[in-house]
C-alpha positions as CSV (number, residue, x, y, z in Angstrom):
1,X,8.9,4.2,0.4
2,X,5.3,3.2,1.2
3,X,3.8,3.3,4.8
4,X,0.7,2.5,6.2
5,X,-1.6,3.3,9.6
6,X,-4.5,3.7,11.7
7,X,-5.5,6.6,9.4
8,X,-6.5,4.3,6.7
9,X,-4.6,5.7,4.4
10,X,-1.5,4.9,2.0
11,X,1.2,7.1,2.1
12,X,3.8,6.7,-0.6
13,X,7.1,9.3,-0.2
14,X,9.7,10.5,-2.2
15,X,13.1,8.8,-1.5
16,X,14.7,10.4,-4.3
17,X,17.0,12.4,-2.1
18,X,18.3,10.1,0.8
19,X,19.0,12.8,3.0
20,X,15.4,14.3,3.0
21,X,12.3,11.7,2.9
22,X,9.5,14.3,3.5
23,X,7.5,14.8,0.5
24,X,4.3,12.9,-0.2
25,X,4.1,11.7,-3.6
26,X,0.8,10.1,-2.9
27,X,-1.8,10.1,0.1
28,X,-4.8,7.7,-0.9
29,X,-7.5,7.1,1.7
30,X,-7.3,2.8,0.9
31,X,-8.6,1.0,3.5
32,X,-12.2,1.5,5.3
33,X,-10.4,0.6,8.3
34,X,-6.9,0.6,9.8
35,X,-4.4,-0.7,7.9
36,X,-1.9,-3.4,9.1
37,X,0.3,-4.2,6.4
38,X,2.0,-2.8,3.0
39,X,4.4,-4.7,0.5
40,X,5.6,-3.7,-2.8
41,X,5.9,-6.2,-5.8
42,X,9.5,-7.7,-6.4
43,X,9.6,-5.3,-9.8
44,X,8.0,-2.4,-8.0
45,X,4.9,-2.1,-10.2
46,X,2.8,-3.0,-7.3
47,X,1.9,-2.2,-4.0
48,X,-0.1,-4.5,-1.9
49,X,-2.0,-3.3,1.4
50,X,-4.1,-5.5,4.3
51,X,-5.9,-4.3,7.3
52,X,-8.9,-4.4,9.5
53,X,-11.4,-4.3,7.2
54,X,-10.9,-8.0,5.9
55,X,-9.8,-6.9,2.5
56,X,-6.6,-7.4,0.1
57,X,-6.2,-4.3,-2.4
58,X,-3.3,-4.5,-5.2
59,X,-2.4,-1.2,-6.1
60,X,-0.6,-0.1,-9.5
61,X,2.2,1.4,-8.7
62,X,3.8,1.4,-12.3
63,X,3.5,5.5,-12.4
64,X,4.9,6.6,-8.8
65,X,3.3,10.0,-9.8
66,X,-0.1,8.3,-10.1
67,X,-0.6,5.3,-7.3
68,X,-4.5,5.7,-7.6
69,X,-5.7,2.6,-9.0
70,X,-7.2,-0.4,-7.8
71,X,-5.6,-3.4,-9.8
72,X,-7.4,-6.3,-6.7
73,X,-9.6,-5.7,-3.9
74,X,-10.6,-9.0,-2.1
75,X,-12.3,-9.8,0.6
76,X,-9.7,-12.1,1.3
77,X,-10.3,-13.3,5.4
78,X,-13.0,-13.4,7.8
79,X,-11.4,-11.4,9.8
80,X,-8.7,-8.4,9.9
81,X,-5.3,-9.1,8.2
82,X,-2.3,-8.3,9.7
83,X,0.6,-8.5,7.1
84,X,1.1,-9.3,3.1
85,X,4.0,-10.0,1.7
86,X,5.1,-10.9,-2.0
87,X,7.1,-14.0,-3.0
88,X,10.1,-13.2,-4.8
89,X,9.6,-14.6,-7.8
């Protein structure tokens, strides 16, 4: 599970065990502003997150353990985003 926030930051938790969501597996400070909006890829290997600050980042998310790298960061509107969203295919 992946959520997002005014805090600017990415949370990704472990839903391992369905009767107890409350460990972080990573907390990643992503956005220079509040973020609106998190998707991950159809096959999981990515996470995508939008916000205030005007940018697109594309996060690998191939190592659960390790969702610290920037695969894309664009500047991608002139203004802040409010939701991304991967096609199924």
């Amino acid at each position: 599970i992946a959520t997002v926030g005014g805090d600017k930051a990415l949370r990704v938790w472990d839903a391992s065990n369905e009767m107890a969501i409350d460990k972080v597996l990573e907390k990643l400070d992503a956005h220079s502003s509040d973020i609106r909006s998190v998707a991950y890829s159809p096959d999981g290997s990515r996470i995508a997150t939008v916000g205030g600050d005007k940018a697109l980042r594309v996060w690998d998310a191939s190592n659960e353990m390790a969702i610290d790298k920037v695969l894309e960061k664009l500047d991608a509107h002139s203004s802040d985003i409010r939701s991304v969203a991967y096609s199924p295919d």
